[in-house]
C-alpha positions as a Markdown table, in Angstrom:
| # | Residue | x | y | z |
|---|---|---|---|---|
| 1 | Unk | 133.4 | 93.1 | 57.1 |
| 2 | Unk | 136.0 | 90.3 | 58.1 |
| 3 | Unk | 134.5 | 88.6 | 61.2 |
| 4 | Unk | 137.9 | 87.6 | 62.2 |
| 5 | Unk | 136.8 | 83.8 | 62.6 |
| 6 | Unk | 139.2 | 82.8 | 60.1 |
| 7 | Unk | 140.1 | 78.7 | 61.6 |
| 8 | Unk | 138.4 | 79.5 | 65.1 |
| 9 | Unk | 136.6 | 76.2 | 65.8 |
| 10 | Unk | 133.0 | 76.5 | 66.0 |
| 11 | Unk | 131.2 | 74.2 | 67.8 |
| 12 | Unk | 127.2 | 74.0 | 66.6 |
| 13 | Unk | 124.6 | 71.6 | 68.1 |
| 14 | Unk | 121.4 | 71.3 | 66.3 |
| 15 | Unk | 123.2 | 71.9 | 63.5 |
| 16 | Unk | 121.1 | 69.8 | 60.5 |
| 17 | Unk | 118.4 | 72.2 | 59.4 |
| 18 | Unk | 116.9 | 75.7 | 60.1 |
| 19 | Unk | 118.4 | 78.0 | 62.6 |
| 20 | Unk | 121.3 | 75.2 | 63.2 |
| 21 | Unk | 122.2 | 75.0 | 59.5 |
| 22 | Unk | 122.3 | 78.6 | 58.6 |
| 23 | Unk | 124.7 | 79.3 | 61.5 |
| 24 | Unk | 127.1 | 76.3 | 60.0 |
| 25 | Unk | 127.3 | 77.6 | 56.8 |
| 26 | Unk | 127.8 | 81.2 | 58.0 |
| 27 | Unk | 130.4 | 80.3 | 60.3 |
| 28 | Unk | 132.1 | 78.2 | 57.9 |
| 29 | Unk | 131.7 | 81.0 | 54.8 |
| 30 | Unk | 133.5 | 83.2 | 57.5 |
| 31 | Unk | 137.0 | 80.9 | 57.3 |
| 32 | Unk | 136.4 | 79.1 | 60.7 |
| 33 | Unk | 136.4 | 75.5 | 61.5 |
| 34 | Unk | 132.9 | 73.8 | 62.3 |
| 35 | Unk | 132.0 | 71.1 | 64.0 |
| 36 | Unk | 128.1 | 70.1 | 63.7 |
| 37 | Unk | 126.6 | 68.3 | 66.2 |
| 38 | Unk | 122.8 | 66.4 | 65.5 |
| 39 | Unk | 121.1 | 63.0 | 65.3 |
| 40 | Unk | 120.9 | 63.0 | 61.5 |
| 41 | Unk | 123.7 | 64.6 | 60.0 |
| 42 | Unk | 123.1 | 63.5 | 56.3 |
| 43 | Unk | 122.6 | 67.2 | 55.1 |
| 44 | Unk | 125.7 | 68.2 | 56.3 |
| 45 | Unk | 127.7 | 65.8 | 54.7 |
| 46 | Unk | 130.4 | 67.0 | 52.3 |
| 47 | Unk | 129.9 | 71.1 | 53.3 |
| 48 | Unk | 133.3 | 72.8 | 53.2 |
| 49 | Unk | 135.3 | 73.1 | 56.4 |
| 50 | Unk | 132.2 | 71.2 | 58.2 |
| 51 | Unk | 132.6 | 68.2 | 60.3 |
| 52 | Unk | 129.2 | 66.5 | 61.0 |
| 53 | Unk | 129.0 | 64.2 | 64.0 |
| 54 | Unk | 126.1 | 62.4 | 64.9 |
| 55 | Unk | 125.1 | 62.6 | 68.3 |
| 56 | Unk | 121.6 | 63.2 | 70.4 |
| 57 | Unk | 122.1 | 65.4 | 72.2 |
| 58 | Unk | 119.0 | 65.1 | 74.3 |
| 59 | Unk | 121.2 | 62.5 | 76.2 |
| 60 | Unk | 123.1 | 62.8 | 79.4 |
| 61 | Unk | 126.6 | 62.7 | 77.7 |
| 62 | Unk | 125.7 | 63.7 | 74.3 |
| 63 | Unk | 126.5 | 67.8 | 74.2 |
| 64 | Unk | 130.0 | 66.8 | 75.8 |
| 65 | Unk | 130.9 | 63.9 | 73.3 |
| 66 | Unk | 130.4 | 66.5 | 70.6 |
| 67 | Unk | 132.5 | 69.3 | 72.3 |
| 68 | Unk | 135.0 | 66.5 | 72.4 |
| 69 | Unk | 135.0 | 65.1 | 69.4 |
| 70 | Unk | 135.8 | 69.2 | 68.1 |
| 71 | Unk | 138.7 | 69.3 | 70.9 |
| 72 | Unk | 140.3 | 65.6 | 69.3 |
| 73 | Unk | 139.4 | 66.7 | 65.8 |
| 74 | Unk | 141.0 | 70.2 | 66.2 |
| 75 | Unk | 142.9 | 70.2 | 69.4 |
| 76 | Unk | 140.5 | 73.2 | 70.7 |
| 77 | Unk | 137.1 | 75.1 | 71.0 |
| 78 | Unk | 136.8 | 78.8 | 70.4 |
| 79 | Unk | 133.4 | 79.0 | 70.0 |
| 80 | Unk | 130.3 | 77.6 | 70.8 |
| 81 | Unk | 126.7 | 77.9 | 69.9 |
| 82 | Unk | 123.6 | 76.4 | 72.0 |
| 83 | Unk | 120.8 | 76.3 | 68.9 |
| 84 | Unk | 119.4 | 73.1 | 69.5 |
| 85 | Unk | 115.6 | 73.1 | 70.8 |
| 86 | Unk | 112.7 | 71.9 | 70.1 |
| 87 | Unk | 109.1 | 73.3 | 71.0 |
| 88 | Unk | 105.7 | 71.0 | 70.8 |
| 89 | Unk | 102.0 | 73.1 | 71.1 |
| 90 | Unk | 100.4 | 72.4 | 74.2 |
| 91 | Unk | 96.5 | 72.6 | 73.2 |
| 92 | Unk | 95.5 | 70.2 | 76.4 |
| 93 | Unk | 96.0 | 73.1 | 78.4 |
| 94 | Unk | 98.4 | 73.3 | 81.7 |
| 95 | Unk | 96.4 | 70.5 | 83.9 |
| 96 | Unk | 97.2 | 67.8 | 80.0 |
| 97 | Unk | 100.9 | 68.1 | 80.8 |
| 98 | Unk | 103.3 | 66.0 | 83.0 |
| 99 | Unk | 106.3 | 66.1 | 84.7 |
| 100 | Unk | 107.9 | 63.9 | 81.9 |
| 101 | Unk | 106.8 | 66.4 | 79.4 |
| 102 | Unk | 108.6 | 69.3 | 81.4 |
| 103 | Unk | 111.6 | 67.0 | 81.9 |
| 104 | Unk | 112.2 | 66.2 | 78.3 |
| 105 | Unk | 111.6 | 69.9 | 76.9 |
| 106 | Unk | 114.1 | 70.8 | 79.4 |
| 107 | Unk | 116.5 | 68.1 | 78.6 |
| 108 | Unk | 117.0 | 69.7 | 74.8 |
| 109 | Unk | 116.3 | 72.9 | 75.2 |
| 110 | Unk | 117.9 | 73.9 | 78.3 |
| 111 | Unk | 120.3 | 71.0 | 79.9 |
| 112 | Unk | 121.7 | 70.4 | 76.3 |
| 113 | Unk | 123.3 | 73.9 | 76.3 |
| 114 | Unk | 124.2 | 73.2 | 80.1 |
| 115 | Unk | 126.1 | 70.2 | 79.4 |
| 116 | Unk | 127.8 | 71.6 | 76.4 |
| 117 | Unk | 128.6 | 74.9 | 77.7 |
| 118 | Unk | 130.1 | 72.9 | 80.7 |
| 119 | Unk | 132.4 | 70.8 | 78.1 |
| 120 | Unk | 133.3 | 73.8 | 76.3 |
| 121 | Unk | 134.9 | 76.3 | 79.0 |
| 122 | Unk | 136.1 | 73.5 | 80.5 |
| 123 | Unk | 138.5 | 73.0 | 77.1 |
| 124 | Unk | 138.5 | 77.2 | 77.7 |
| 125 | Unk | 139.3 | 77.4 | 80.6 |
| 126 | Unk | 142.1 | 74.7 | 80.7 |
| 127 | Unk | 144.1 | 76.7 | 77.7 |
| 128 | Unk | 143.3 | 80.0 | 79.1 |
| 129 | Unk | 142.1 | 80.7 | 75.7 |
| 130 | Unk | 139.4 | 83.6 | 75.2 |
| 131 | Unk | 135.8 | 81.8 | 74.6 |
| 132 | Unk | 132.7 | 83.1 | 72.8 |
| 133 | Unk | 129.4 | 81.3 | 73.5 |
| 134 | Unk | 126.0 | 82.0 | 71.7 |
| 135 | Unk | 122.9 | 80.9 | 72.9 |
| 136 | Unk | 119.4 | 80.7 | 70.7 |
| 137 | Unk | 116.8 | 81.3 | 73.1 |
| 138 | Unk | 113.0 | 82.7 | 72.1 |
| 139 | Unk | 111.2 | 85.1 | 72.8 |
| 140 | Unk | 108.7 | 82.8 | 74.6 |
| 141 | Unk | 111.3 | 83.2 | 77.6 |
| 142 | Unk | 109.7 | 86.4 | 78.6 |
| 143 | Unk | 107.2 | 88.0 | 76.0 |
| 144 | Unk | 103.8 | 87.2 | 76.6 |
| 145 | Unk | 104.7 | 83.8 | 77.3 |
| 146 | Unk | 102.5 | 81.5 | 76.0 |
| 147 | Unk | 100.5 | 79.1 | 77.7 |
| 148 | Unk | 100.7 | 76.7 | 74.3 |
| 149 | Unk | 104.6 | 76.3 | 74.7 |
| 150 | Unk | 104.9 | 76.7 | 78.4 |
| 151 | Unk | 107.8 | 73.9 | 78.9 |
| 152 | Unk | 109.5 | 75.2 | 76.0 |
| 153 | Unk | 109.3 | 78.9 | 77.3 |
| 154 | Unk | 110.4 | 77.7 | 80.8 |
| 155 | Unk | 113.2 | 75.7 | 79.5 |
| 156 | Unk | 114.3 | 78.7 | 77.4 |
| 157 | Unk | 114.1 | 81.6 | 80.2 |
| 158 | Unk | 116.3 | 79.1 | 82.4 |
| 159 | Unk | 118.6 | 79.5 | 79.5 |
| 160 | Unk | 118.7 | 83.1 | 79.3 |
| 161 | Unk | 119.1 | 82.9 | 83.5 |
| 162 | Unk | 122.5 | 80.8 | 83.0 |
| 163 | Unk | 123.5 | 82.8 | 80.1 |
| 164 | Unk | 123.1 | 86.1 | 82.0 |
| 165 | Unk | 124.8 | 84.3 | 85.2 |
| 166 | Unk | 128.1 | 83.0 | 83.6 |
| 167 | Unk | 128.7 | 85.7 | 81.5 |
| 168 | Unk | 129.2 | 87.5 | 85.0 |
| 169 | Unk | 131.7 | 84.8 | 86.2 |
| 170 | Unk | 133.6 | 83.8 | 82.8 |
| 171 | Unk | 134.2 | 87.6 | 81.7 |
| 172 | Unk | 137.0 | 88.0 | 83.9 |
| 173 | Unk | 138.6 | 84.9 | 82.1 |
| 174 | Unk | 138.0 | 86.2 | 78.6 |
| 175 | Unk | 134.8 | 83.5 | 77.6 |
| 176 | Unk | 131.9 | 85.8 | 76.5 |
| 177 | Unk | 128.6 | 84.3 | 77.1 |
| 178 | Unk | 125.6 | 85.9 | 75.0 |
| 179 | Unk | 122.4 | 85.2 | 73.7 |
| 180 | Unk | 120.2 | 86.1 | 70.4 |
| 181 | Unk | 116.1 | 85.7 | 70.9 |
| 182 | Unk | 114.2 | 85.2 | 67.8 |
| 183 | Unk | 110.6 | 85.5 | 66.9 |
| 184 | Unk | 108.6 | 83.7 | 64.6 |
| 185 | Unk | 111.5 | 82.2 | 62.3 |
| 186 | Unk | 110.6 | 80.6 | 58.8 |
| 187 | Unk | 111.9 | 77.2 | 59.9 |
| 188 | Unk | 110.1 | 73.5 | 60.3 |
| 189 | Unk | 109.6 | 74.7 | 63.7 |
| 190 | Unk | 106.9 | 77.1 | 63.0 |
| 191 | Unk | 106.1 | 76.2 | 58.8 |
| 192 | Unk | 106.3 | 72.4 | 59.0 |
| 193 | Unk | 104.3 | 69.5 | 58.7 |
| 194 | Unk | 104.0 | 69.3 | 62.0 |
| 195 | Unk | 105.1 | 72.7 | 62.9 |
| 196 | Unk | 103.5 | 75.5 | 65.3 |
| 197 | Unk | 101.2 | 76.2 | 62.1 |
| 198 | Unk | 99.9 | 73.2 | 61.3 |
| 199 | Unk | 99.1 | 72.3 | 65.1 |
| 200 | Unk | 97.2 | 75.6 | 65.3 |
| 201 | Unk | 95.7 | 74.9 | 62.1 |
| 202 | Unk | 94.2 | 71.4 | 62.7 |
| 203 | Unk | 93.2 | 72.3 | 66.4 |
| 204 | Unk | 91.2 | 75.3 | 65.3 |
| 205 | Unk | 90.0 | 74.3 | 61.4 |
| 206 | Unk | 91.7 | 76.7 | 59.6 |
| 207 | Unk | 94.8 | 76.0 | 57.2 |
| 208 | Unk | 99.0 | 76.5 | 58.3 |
| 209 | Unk | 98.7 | 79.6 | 56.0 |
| 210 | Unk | 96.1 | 81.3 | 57.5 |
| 211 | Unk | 98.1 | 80.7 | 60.8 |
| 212 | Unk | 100.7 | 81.9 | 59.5 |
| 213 | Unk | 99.2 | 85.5 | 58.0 |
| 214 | Unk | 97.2 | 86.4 | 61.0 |
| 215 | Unk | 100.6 | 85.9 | 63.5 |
| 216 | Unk | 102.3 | 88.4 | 61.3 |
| 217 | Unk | 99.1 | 90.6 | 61.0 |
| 218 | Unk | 98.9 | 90.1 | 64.9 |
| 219 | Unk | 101.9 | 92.1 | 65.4 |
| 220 | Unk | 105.3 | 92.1 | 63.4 |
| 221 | Unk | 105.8 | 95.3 | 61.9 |
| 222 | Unk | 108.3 | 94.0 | 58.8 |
| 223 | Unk | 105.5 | 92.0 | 57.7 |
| 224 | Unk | 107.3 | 88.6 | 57.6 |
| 225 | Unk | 108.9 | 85.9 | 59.6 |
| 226 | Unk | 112.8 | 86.2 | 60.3 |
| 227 | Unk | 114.9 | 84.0 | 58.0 |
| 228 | Unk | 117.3 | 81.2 | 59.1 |
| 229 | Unk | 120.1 | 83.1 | 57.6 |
| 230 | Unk | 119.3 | 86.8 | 59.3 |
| 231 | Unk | 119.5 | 85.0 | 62.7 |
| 232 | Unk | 122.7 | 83.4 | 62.0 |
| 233 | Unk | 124.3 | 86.7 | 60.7 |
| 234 | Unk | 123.4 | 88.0 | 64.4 |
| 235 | Unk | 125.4 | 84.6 | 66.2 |
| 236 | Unk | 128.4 | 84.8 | 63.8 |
| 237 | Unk | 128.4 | 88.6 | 64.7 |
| 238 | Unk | 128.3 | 87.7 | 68.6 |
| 239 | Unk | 130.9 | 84.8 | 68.5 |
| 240 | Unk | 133.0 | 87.0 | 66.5 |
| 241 | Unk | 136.3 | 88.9 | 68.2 |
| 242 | Unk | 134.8 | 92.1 | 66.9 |
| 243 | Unk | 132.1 | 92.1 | 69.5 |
| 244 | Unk | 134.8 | 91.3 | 71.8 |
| 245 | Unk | 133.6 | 93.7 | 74.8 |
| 246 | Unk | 130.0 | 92.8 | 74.3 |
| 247 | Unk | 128.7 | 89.9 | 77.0 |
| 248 | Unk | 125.5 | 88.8 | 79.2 |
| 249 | Unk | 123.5 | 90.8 | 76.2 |
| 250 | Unk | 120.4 | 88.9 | 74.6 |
| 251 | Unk | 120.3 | 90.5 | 71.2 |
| 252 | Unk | 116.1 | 90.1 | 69.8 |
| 253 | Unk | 115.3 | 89.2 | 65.8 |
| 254 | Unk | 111.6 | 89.8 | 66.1 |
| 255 | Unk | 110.4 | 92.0 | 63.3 |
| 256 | Unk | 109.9 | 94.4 | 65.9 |
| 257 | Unk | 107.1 | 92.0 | 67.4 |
| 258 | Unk | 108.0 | 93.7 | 70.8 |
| 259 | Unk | 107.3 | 97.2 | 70.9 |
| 260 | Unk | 108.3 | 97.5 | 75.0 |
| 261 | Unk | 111.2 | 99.1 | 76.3 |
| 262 | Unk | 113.9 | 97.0 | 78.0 |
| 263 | Unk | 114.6 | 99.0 | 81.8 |
């Protein structure tokens, strides 16, 4: 199926590795223009219609020097994509954390997306161009949330709030705003050296693997984690013009880990 991104410009922050690098290379298999936005953008270098800028965008004016570096590279921004996050296992329990722990989760994982989102319909807005934003949230926003990721899961269900919100104001204007909420995900964030595995497994003196085996055993149907690449066939689907009626949805990549039905 032609996604009809063929030269849309795709703006992707956390863009380097797992989630963020799948969705680069999709997009840019697809015929669009990429721009991809992270601190180390080494493993980017040299990719086929992929411009790597180095930016954190952790920072105050980060997420909108990216969007405008895309806008003075290629005079526009049709699409954007909020992947960047970052989630650290709480073991310390609620009482451990601080507010400068809250602050900086949601300073990448939800004011990150804020600030670029604000960039980017601004450049949308001011060409009355139609817009497609993406958002990668997790299921920690709202399923059994978990006390070990709490900030993260807070900082993501602020994220699906906003997403939900704007897609209500920016339809009207032709900027789609939706969202895609994966599960466990084969990336550094769970499988790492220091991922959620390894965290789990030090804590409780057991081995990443093990961690690994009873969370799929624990509930996901298929067996397995998500791959990198199945979540980012679900963005490029959503930023694509073929989904063009479809906004304010949160689309779920969970091995049918939740078994509940959505009212």
């Amino acid at each position: 199926m032609d996604l009809q991104l063929q030269d849309q410009v795709c703006v992707v922050t956390g863009a380097s590795k797992g989630i963020g690098r799948a969705v680069v290379e999709t997009l840019a298999a697809e015929g669009a223009q990429v721009v991809a936005g992270a601190r180390d953008v080494r493993s980017l270098t040299g990719l086929d219609r992929v411009t790597p800028f180095a930016v954190d965008l952790s920072t105050a004016d980060g997420p909108g020097a990216l969007v405008g570096h895309a806008v003075a590279t290629h005079g526009r921004v049709d699409v954007l994509v909020n992947n960047v996050g970052a989630a650290r296992v709480r073991l310390e329990g609620f009482l451990a954390l601080t507010d400068a722990d809250f602050a900086a989760s949601m300073e990448l994982n939800f004011y990150a997306a804020l600030r670029a989102t604000r960039a980017a319909v601004a450049d949308m807005l001011g060409r009355s161009a139609p817009g497609a934003i993406v958002n990668v949230g997790s299921v920690n926003a709202f399923f059994q949330p978990d006390g070990g990721v709490i900030d993260y899961g807070a900082a993501k269900a602020a994220l699906g709030n906003l997403a939900k919100a704007l897609s209500q104001e920016l339809a009207p204007k032709g900027i789609r705003v939706n969202s895609v909420s994966p599960g466990p995900v084969a990336t550094d964030l769970w499988l790492g050296e220091h991922g959620v595995a390894a965290t789990i497994a030090a804590a409780s003196g057991t081995d990443p693997e093990t961690v690994r085996s009873q969370t799929v055993a624990g509930g996901i149907p298929t067996g397995r984690f998500s791959t990198p690449e199945e979540v980012a066939t679900l963005v490029a689907l959503l930023a694509s013009p073929r989904t063009a009626n479809v906004t304010g949805s949160d689309y779920l990549i969970d091995g049918g880990l939740i078994k509940t039905v959505t009212p």
